[in-house]
C-alpha positions, 0 to 999 in steps of 0.5 A: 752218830745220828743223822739227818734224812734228806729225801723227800716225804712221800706219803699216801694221798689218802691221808690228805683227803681223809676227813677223820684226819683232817678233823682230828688234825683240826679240832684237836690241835685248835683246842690244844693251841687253845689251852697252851698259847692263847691268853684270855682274862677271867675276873680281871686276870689274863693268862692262857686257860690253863693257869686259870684252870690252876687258879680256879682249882686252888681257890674253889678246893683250898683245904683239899690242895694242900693234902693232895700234894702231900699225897703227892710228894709222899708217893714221889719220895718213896718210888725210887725205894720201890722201882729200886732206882735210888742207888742207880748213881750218885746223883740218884741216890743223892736225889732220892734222899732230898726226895725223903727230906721233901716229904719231911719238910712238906709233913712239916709244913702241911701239919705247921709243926716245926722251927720257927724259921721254917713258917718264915713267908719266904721259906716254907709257904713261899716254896709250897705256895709258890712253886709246888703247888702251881706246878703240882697242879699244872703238870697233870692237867696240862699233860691231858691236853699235852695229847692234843698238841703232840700226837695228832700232826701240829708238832709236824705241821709246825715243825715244816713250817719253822725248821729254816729258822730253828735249825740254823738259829739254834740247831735244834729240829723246826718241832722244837718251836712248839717247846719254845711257845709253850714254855715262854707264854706257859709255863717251864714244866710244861715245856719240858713235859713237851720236850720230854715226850718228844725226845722219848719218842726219838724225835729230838737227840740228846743233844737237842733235848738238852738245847730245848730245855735248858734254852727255852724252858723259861718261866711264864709271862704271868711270872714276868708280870709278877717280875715287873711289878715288883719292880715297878716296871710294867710302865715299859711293859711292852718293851721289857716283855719283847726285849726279854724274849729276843735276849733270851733267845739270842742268848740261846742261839750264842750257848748252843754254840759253846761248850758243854752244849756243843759237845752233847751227845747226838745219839737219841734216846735208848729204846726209841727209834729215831725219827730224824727231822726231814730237811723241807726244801720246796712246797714247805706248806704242802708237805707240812700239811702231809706230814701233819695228816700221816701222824694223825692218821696213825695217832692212837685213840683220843682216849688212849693218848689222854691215859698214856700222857696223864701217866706220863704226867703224874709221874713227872709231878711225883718226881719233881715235888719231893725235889722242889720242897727240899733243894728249894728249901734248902737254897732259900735257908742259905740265901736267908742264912749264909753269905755264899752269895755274897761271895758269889756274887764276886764272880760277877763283879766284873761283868756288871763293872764292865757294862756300867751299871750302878751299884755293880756289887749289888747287881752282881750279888743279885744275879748270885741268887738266881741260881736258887730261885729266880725271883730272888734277884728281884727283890734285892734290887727294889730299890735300885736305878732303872737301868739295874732293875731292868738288866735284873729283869731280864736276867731272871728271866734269861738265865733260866736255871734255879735249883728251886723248881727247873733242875729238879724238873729237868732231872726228873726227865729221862734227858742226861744232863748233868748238875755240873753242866746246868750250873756252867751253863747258868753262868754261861747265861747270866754273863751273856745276859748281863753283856747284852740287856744293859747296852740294850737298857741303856739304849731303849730306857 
């Protein structure tokens, strides 16, 4: 059982002082806080640079991108078989064959040789179009600048600065704000990328990995634009961006307090020496600034950093693309095809009952279908009341989980959580969601 360290930071002025520091600590994390957090608009669009660094890449090598990925997922497919990781456990070795049936699927599709239903615009391309290739290309890129946030004082500098709001709200370490900024202005994979990294290196416990990524890996605001517009809410923009984020959270702060969340492992990662988050009491700033100073002092060359985090990445996108494609895929086929979320949605029935909203059984069976892809949900309520779309609104974005792109991304980290525990706590989320977002629409609407 670990714990946490409460003595005072002493560190060496000479790190203070010291201009290489200073400027490592400065440049580097202006520039990653650049590329991660701050949004601009290129040709009428506005989203952080590095989905524009996505869009742009997309739009000037459209014949290339496809067969990158391919490349891509090939090599992800066949890797358990080589490293012999494929039949380490039962859900290794289930994974690994999804992987397999990726890689077909992704050939398939590439090639345009196949069933008829597999080119349907909401399978196949919807899945290649939409999730793996945005992630295929975001992954890699954002892990090169993934060095300049993580390793050169801004996760401690920040860390300092937020742990009395972090540790009593949600339990997790005052670092883990920078995990919740990323993933909520950028994107999911690179909040867990983050998280990742950090709980490898001993700074975060399982437990508190397993908070972060299952509590603040959301998906970006240019997805919930895409959600609001097909909703046609963008009319309440302002209140339906803000209301999302402190539902989202404040549903995080109530699951880290229920099991399985609560009973998650303390201990940290295997082969890392823990580094235990000290508990700042006075001179908050000052010592924010001295721990930020020591990192950078001991951070290894840019060059090195960049390689080491681009590896680190690679292998991240080699181990989630094979599993987008295929359990993606495959929960789009049974949505489409079978009426397992109509009988799921019955277990929602009474929530959306209680909470009074119109058509319950619509938004219930609609909330169903977020544990495949959350965009789902939104396009069975198109037609529905305001107050509806705004609660499925949020609860795509609230819920977190799909089995489309953020466990696969999640079981491709070395984070030990289990299938069984991310679906409770789905349900978990969808009921908190759906018990505060509609007193809250019909409040505010």
């Amino acid at each position: 059982m670990s714990e946490i360290q409460t003595t005072k930071y002493d560190v060496d002025n000479d790190y203070n002082n010291n201009r290489k520091n200073i400027i490592k600590f400065s440049i580097y994390s202006l520039i990653g806080g650049f590329m991660f957090f701050i949004p601009i608009t290129i040709n009428e669009n506005t989203s952080i640079m590095l989905d524009h660094m996505v869009t742009f890449i997309r739009n000037t090598f459209p014949a290339f991108v496809p067969y990158y990925l391919l490349i891509v997922i090939a090599l992800g497919a066949i890797y358990p078989f080589i490293n012999g990781t494929w039949n380490k456990g039962k859900v290794n070795t289930v994974l690994s064959f999804f992987k397999l049936l990726g890689l077909v699927a992704a050939l398939m599709i590439v090639f345009n040789i196949g069933p008829a239903w597999l080119f349907n615009p909401d399978m196949g391309p919807f899945i290649l179009n939409s999730l793996v290739t945005p992630v295929g290309i975001l992954v890699p890129i954002g892990a090169v600048f993934l060095a300049l946030i993580v390793s050169y004082g801004l996760l401690e500098f920040i860390g300092v600065l937020m742990q009395r709001i972090m540790r009593p709200v949600w339990k997790t370490p005052g670092r883990s704000a920078i995990d919740a900024v990323a993933s909520f202005v950028g994107s999911y994979s690179i909040g867990l990328l983050i998280t990742n990294r950090v709980f490898k290196e001993g700074k975060y416990s399982v437990k508190e990995a397993s908070i972060i990524a299952t509590g603040f890996s959301t998906v970006s605001v240019t997805f919930m634009v895409v959600v609001a517009n097909t909703l046609d809410l963008m009319g309440i923009w302002n209140l339906y961006f803000w209301s999302t984020l402190v539902i989202t959270f404040l549903v995080t702060a109530i699951t880290v307090r229920i099991w399985p969340l609560n009973k998650m492992s303390n201990e940290y990662y295997d082969g890392a020496e823990p580094q235990y988050e000290e508990i700042i009491t006075e001179n908050r700033i000052k010592t924010a600034w001295e721990q930020a100073m020591k990192v950078a002092d001991n951070a290894p060359s840019l060059f090195e950093n960049i390689k080491m985090n681009l590896k680190d990445g690679m292998v991240m996108t080699m181990a989630i693309l094979p599993s987008i494609m295929s359990i993606g895929l495959l929960g789009l086929v049974l949505a489409e095809y079978t009426p397992i979320f109509d009988i799921v949605g019955y277990i929602f029935y009474p929530f959306t009952w209680l909470v009074q909203l119109p058509e319950p059984l619509l938004a219930a069976k609609a909330v169903s279908m977020g544990i495949v892809e959350m965009f789902l949900p939104a396009l069975m309520v198109t037609e529905a009341v305001l107050i509806t779309k705004y609660v499925i609104a949020v609860v795509c974005i609230s819920s977190i989980i799909f089995f489309s792109a953020v466990v696969p991304v999640i079981l491709s980290t070395d984070i030990p959580i289990s299938i069984p525990k991310l679906i409770v706590i789905w349900f978990e989320r969808v009921v908190l969601t759906i018990l505060i977002a509609a007193p809250v629409g019909y409040l505010l609407l």
